[in-house]
LUMMAR-116505 format. One record per residue (C-alpha): residue number from 1; residue in three letters; x, y, z. Coordinates in pm, whole numbers, plus 50000, padded with zeros to 5 digits. Each point is the difference from the previous one (the first is absolute). Layout:
REM LUMMAR-116505
   num   residuo      px      py      pz
   NUM       ala       X       Y       Z
...
//
This chain:
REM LUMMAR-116505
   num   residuo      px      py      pz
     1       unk   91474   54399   85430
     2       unk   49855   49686   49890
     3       unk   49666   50002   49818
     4       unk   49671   49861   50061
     5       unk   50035   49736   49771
     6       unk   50337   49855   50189
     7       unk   49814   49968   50273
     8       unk   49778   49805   49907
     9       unk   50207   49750   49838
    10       unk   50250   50008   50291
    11       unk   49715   49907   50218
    12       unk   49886   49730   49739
    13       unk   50337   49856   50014
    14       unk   50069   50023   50383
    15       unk   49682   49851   49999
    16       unk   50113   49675   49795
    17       unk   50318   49929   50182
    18       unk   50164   49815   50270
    19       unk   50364   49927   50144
    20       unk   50259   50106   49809
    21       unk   49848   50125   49734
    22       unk   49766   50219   50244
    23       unk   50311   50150   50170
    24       unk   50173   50060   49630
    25       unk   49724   50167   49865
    26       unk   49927   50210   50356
    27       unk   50370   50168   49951
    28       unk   49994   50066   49646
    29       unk   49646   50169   49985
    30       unk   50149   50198   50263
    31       unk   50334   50059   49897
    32       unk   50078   50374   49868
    33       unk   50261   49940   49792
    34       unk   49790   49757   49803
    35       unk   49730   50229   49990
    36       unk   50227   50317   49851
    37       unk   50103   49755   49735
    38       unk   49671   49879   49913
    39       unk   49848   50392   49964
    40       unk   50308   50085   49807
    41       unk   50039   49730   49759
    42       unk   49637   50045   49935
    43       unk   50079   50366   49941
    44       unk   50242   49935   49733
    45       unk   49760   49720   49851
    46       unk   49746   50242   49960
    47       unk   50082   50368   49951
    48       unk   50401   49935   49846
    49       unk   49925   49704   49797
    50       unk   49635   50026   49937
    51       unk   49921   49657   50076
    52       unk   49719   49848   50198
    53       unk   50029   49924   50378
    54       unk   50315   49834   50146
    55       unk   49960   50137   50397
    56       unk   49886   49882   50287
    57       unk   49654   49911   49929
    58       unk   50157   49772   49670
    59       unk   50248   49808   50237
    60       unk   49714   49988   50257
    61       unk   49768   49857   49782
    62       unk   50253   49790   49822
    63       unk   50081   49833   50375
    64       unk   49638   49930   50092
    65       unk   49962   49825   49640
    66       unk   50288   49788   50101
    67       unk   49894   49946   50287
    68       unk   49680   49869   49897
    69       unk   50182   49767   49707
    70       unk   50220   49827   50289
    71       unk   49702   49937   50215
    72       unk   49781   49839   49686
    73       unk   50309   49788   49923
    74       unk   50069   49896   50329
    75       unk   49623   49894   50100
    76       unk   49993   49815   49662
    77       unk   50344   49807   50109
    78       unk   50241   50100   49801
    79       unk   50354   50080   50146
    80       unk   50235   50337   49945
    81       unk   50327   49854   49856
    82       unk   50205   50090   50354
    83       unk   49758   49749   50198
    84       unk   50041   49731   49743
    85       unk   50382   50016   50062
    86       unk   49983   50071   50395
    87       unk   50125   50319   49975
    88       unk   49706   50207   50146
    89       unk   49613   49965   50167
    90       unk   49747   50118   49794
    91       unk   49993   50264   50208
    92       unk   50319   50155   49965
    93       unk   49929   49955   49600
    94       unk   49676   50256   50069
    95       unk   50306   50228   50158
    96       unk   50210   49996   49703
    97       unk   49751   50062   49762
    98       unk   49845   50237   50218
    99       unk   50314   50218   49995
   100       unk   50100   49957   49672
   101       unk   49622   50144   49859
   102       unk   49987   50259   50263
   103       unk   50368   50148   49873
   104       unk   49980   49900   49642
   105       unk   49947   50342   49798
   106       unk   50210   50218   50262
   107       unk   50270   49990   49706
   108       unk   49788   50222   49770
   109       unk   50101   50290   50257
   110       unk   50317   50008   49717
   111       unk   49855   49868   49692
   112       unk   49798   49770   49803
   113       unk   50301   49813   49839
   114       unk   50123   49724   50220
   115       unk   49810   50122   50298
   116       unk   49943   49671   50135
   117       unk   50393   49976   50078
   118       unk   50032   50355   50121
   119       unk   49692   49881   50283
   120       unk   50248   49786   50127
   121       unk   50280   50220   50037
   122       unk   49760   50239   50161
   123       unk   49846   49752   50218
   124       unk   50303   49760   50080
   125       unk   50109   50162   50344
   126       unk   49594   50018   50100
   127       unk   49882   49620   49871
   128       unk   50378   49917   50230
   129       unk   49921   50128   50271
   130       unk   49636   49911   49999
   131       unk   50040   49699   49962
   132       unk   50266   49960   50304
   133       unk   49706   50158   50197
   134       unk   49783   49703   49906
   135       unk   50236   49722   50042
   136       unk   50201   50092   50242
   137       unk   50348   49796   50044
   138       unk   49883   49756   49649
   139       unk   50208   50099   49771
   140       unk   49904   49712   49762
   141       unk   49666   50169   49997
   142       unk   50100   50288   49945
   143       unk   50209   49928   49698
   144       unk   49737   49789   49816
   145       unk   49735   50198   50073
   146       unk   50186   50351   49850
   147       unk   50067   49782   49690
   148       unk   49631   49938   49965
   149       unk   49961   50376   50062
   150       unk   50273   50065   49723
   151       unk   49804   49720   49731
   152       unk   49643   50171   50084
   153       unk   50125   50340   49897
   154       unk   50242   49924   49709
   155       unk   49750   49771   49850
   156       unk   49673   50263   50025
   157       unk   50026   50117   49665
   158       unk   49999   49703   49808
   159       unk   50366   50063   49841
   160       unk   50208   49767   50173
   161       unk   49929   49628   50045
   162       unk   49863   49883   50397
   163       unk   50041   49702   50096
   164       unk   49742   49976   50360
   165       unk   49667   49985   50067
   166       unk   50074   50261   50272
   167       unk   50180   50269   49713
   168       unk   49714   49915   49767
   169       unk   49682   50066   50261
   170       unk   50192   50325   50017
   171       unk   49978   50040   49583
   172       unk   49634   49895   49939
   173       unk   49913   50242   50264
   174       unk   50106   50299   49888
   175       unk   49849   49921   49621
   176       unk   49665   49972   50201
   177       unk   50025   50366   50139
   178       unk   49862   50164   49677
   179       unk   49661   50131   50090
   180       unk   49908   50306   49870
   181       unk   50101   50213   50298
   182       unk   50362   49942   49930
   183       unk   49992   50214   49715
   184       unk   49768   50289   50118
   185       unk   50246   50272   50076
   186       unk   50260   49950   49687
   187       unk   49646   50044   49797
   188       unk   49909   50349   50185
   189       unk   50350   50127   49943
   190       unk   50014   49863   49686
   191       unk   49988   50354   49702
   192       unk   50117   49803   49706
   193       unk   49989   49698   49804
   194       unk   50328   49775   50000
   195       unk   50129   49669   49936
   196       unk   49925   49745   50308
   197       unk   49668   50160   50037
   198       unk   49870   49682   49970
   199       unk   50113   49865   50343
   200       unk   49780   50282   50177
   201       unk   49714   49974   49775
   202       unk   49973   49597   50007
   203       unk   50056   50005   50370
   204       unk   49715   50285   50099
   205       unk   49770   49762   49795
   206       unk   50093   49671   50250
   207       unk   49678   50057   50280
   208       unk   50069   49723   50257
   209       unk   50287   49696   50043
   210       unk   49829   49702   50200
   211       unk   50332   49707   50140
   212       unk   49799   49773   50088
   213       unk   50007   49575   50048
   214       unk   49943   49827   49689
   215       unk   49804   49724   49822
   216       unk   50223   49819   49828
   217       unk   50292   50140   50132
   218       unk   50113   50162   50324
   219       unk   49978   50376   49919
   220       unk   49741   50156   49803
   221       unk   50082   50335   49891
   222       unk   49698   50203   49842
   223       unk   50031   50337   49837
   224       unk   49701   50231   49933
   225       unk   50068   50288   49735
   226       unk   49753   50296   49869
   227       unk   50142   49997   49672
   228       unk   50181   49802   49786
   229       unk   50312   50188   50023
   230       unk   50041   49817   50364
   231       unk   50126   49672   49785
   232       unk   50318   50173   49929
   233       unk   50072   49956   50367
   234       unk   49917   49658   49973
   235       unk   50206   49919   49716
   236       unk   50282   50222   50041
   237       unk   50068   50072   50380
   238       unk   49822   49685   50190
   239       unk   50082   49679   49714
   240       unk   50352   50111   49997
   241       unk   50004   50008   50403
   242       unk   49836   49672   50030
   243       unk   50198   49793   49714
   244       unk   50343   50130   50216
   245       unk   49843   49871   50304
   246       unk   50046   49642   50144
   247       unk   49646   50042   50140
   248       unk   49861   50019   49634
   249       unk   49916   49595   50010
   250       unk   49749   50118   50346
   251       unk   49776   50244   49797
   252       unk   49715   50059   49855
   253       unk   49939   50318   49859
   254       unk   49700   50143   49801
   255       unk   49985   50333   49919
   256       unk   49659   50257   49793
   257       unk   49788   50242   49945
   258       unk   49733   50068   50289
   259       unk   49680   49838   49833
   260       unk   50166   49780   49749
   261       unk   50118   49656   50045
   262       unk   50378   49927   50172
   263       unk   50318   49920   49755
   264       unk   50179   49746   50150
   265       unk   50396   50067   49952
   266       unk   50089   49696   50214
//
């Protein structure tokens, strides 16, 4: 049974979309096989490997800031990389990316290590046949689009080189979803002290993630922490995300301590 808060943000996205990417996003939220996948890999995220969230809120959360990214950069003019070479509408680049966020952590159902492959050989057979539901008959569109799919989830972690705006919406993204929440329930199991500790701690001190448009730039991203500890997210988890992405050139991101004047990282 989904919770509360995956309502909400299927709402919020439902709310946001139109066309294809509407339809997309109508059969995944209410796929079941997705949804077992989602619960479970969160499951082994959590209570095997003792890590912070990587379920169905994450990958929700994850899609709506990707979904938000796309829409700044598209009001401010700037084109995905499969519009530029007349491959796809902007709107069937909001479909790829939309699928590729909404499946990318399914993988950690089997493992941390090289999870972002093992969500595609999970996920192949469902992002297939998904997408012949949404473009019926194209083939062309098909093919391009589950390539896009492919980039966005390979590329999440920062690990392998991207080379689209489309793959690297879908990597910025997921560094923003680092709020505090995230790591709430690995820090109520958690008995002992061990190393890696850090990632919980750092990310229960992150209080709010504004994507926003910019000043100087397209995309502002602003990150309000509690304590100082929240810069290792910065630092460590988001910089690394950003400086793989091909969207880093769009952003502006500023990042402190409620009360006390904004670092600026870029």
């Amino acid at each position: 049974m989904k919770s509360k808060l995956e309502k909400i943000i299927d709402k919020s996205l439902l709310d946001h979309l139109q066309g294809n990417s509407l339809k997309l996003a109508e059969l995944m939220i209410n796929d079941k096989e997705i949804e077992i996948l989602q619960d479970y890999a969160n499951t082994v995220s959590i209570t095997r490997l003792n890590y912070n969230d990587h379920g169905p809120v994450h990958m929700r959360k994850v899609t709506a800031n990707a979904m938000k990214i796309m829409s700044i950069m598209n009001e401010a003019g700037i084109k995905f990389n499969t519009e530029t070479e007349n491959m796809l509408s902007f709107e069937d680049c909001k479909t790829a990316v939309f699928m590729a966020a909404f499946l990318h952590d399914i993988g950690m159902s089997i493992g941390r290590d090289g999870h972002e492959r093992m969500t595609i050989t999970l996920t192949e057979n469902k992002i297939e046949n998904l997408l012949k539901e949404i473009y019926p008959g194209d083939l062309k569109k098909q093919l391009v689009v589950k390539s896009l799919v492919f980039e966005g989830i390979i590329g999440h972690m920062g690990t392998q080189k991207i080379h689209s705006l489309e793959a690297g919406v879908v990597l910025v993204a997921d560094g923003c979803d680092m709020e505090g929440g995230r790591a709430r329930i690995p820090l109520i199991m958690e008995s002992g002290s061990k190393v890696g500790d850090i990632h919980k701690y750092s990310s229960a001190a992150i209080k709010k993630v504004y994507i926003e448009k910019g000043i100087e730039l397209p995309i502002k991203i602003q990150v309000e922490m509690t304590e100082s500890v929240g810069f290792f997210q910065i630092e460590e988890v988001l910089m690394k995300k950003i400086n793989m992405s091909p969207v880093k050139k769009y952003i502006e991101l500023y990042a402190g301590i409620i009360g006390q004047n904004l670092k600026r990282y870029l």
